[in-house]
C-alpha positions as CSV (number, residue, x, y, z in Angstrom):
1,X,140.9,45.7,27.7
2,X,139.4,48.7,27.1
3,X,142.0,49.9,24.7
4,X,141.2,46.8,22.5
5,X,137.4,47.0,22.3
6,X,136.9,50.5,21.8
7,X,139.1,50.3,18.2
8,X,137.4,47.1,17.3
9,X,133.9,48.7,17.8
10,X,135.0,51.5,16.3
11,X,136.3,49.6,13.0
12,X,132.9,47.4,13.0
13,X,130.9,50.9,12.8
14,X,133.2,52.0,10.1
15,X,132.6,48.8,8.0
16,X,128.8,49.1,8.3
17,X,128.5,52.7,7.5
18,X,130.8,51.8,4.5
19,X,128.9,49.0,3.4
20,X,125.7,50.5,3.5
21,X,126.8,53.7,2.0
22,X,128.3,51.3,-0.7
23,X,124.7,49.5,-1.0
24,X,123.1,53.2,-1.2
25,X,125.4,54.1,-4.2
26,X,124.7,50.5,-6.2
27,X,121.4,51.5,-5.9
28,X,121.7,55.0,-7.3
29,X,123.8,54.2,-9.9
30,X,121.5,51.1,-11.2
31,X,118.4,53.6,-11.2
32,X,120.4,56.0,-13.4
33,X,121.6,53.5,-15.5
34,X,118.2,52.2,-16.2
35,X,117.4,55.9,-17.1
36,X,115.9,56.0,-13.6
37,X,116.3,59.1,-11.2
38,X,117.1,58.2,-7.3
39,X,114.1,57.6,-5.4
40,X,114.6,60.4,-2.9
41,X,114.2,62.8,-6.3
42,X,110.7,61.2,-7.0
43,X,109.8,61.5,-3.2
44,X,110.6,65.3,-3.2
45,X,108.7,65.6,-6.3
46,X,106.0,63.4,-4.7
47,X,106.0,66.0,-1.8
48,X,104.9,68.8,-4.0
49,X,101.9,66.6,-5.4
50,X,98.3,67.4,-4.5
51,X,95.5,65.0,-5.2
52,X,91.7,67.1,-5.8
53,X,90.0,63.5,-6.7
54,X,89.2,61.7,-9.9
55,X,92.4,62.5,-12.4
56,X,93.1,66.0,-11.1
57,X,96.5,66.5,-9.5
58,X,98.8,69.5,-8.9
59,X,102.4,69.5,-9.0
60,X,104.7,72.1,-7.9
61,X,107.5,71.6,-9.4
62,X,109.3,74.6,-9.9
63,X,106.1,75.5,-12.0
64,X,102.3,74.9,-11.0
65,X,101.0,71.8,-13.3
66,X,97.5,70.8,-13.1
67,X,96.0,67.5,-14.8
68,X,92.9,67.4,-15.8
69,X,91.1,69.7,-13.9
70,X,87.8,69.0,-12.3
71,X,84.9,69.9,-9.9
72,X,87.5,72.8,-8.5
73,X,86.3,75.5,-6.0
74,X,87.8,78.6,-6.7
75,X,90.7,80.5,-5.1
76,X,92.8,77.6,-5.9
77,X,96.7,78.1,-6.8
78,X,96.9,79.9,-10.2
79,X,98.3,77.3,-13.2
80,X,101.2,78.0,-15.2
81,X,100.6,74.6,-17.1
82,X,97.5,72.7,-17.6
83,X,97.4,69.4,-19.0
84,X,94.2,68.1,-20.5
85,X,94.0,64.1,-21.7
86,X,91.0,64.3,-23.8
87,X,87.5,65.3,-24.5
88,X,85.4,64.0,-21.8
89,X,83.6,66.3,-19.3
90,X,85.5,64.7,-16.7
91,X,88.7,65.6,-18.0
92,X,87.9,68.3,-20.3
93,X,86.1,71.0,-18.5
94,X,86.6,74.6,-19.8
95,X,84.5,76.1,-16.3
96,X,87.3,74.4,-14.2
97,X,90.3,75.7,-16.1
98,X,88.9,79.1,-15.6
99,X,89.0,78.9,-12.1
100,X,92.7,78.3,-12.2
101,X,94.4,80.0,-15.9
102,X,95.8,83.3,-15.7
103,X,97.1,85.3,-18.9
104,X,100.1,83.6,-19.4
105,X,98.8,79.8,-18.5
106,X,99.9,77.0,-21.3
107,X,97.4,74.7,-21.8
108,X,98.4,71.6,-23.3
109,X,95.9,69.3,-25.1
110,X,94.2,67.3,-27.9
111,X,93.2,69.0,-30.7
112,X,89.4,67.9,-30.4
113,X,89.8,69.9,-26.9
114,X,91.7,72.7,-28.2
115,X,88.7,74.4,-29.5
116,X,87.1,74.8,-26.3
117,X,89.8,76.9,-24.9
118,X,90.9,80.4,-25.6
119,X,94.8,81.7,-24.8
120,X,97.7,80.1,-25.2
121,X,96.6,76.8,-25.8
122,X,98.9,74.1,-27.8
123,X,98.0,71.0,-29.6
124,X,100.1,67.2,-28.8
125,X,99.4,64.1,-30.8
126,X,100.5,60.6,-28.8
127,X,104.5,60.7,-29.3
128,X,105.1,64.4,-29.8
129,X,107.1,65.9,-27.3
130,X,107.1,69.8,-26.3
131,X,109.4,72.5,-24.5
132,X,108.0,74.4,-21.8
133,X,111.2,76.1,-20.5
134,X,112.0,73.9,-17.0
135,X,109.5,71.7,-18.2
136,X,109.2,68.8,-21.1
137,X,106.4,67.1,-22.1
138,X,105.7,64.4,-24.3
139,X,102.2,63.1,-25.1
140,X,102.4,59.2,-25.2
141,X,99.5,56.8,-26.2
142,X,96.3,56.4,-23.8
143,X,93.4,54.0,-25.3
144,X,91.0,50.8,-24.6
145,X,91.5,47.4,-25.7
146,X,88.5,45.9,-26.2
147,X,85.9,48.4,-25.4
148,X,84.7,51.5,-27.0
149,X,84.8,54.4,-24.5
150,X,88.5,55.2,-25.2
151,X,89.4,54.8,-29.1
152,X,92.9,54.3,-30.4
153,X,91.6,56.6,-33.2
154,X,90.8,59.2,-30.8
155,X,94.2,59.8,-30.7
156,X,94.0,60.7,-26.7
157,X,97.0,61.0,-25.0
158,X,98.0,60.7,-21.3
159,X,101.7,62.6,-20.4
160,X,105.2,62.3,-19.5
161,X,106.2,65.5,-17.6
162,X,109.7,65.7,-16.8
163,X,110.4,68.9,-13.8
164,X,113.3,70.2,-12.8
165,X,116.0,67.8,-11.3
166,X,115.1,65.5,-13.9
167,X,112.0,63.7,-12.0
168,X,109.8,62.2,-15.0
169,X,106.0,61.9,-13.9
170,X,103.7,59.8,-16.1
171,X,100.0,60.7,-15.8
172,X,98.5,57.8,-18.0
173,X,94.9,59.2,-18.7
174,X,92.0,56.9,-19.3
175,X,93.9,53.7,-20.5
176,X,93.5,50.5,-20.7
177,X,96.9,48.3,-20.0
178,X,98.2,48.7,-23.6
179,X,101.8,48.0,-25.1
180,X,103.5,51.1,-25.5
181,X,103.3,50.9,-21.1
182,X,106.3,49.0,-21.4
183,X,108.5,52.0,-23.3
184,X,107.2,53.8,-20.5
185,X,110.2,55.5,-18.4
186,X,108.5,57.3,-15.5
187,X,109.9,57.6,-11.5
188,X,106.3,58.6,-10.8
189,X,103.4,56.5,-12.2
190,X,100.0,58.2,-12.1
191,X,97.3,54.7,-13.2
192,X,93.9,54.4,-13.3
193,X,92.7,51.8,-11.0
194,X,88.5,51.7,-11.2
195,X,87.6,49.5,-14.1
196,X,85.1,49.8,-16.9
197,X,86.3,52.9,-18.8
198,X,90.1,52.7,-17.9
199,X,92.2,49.5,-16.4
200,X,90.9,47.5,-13.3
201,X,93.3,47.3,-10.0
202,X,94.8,44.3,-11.3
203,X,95.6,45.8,-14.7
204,X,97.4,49.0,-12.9
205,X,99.1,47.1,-10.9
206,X,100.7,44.7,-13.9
207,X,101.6,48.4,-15.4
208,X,103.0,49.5,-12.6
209,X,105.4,46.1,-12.2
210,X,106.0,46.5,-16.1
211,X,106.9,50.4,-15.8
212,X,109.0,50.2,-12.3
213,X,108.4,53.7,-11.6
214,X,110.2,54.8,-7.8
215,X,106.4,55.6,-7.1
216,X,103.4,54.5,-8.0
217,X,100.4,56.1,-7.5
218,X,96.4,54.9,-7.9
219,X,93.5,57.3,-9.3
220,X,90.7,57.5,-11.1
221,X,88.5,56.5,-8.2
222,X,86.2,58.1,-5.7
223,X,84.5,60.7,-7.9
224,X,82.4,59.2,-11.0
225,X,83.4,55.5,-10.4
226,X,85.6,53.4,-8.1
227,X,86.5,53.7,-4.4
228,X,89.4,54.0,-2.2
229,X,89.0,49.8,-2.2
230,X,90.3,49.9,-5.5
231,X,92.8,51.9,-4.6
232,X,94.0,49.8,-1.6
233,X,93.8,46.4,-3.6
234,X,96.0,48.1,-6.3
235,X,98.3,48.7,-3.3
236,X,98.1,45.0,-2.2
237,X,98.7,43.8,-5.4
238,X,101.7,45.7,-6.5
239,X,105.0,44.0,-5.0
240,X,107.8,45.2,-6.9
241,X,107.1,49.2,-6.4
242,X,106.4,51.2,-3.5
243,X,102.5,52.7,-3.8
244,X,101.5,56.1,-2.3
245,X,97.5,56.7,-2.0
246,X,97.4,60.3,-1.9
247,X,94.8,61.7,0.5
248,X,92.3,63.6,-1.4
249,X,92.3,67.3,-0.8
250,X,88.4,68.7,0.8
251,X,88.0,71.7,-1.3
252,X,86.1,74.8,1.1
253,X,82.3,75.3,-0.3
């Protein structure tokens, strides 16, 4: 009797593990053929993320990337890329990239913002795209519909930064949900979530179902407007896409 079971138990574990690992590869193979990396890439990449508030996130990806820097205490980890949206104090601020730019620091911005900023500094207009060794990036559209604190004619940009291993992270700057979100192709999705200058928790989370990043993650809150109840009714409302609030990072005095 024991003879018998023992094979049959052992045939039923092989035929899960081989469906499952069967399931696992479907999976992986539909993210890539939607252009899409595997969703333990974007987690890894996720890993080396570091939220300081507002819009302003590190990555450290291979390289140190920083997004619109703001309200940073010094002795923070030096840049070797610094991504800048567009000119608002919030997003632009020359005092904070000090505080992180070394001599050979790539800043990447508008060219309204470019002026501010002294070393190696290069210009993107929305759709332009740009070689920085291990890292691409491509400036894509970031605007409002229907209210004047973001102009289309601005020509303000949020980014598409691709790291090594493929991962592509979208930072979508202050934006309103606007149609070029659905050419989007990002396995991280960084959205505004706190309304009146960029999009409200239920317009994030219809760009988040409409981009189907692996990750989506709310900010833009907590800082100069919105709160971490934005943040969590984005998370409700998204069903399709798994949503990470980040923890902001308490900077010493």
């Amino acid at each position: 009797m024991m003879r018998r079971w023992v094979p049959s138990c052992m045939f039923l574990f092989l035929f899960t593990a081989l469906v499952s690992t069967a399931a696992g590869l479907a999976q992986v193979g539909k993210a890539q053929k939607e252009g899409r990396r595997p969703h333990l890439d974007a987690m890894n990449v996720a890993r080396k993320m570091t939220w300081y508030g507002h819009d302003t996130f590190k990555v450290a990806a291979d390289k140190v990337i920083y997004f619109d820097p703001f309200k940073l205490k010094a002795g923070l980890e030096p840049a070797d890329i610094i991504l800048i949206s567009h000119d608002h104090h919030d997003h632009c601020s020359p005092e904070d990239v000090k505080k992180i730019q070394k001599k050979d620091t790539i800043i990447v911005t508008t060219p309204d913002c470019a002026k501010k900023f002294s070393g190696n500094v290069r210009t993107m207009r929305p759709g332009e795209k740009l070689n920085l060794g291990t890292v691409q990036v491509e400036a894509v559209p970031a605007y409002n519909i229907g209210k004047e604190f973001h102009p289309k004619s601005k020509g303000w940009i949020g980014f598409i930064v691709t790291v090594p291993g493929g991962v592509r992270v979208y930072f979508a700057g202050d934006t309103d949900l606007i149609p070029e979100m659905k050419n989007i192709k990002a396995d991280i999705a960084l959205l505004p979530v706190s309304g009146t200058y960029v999009m409200t928790a239920e317009e994030a989370a219809r760009a988040a179902e409409m981009i189907k990043p692996q990750i989506a993650v709310p900010m833009h809150y907590g800082s100069i407007l919105g709160s971490g109840e934005d943040a969590n009714k984005f998370r409700s409302l998204v069903t399709q896409v798994p949503v990470h609030i980040f923890e902001q990072i308490r900077q010493p005095e």
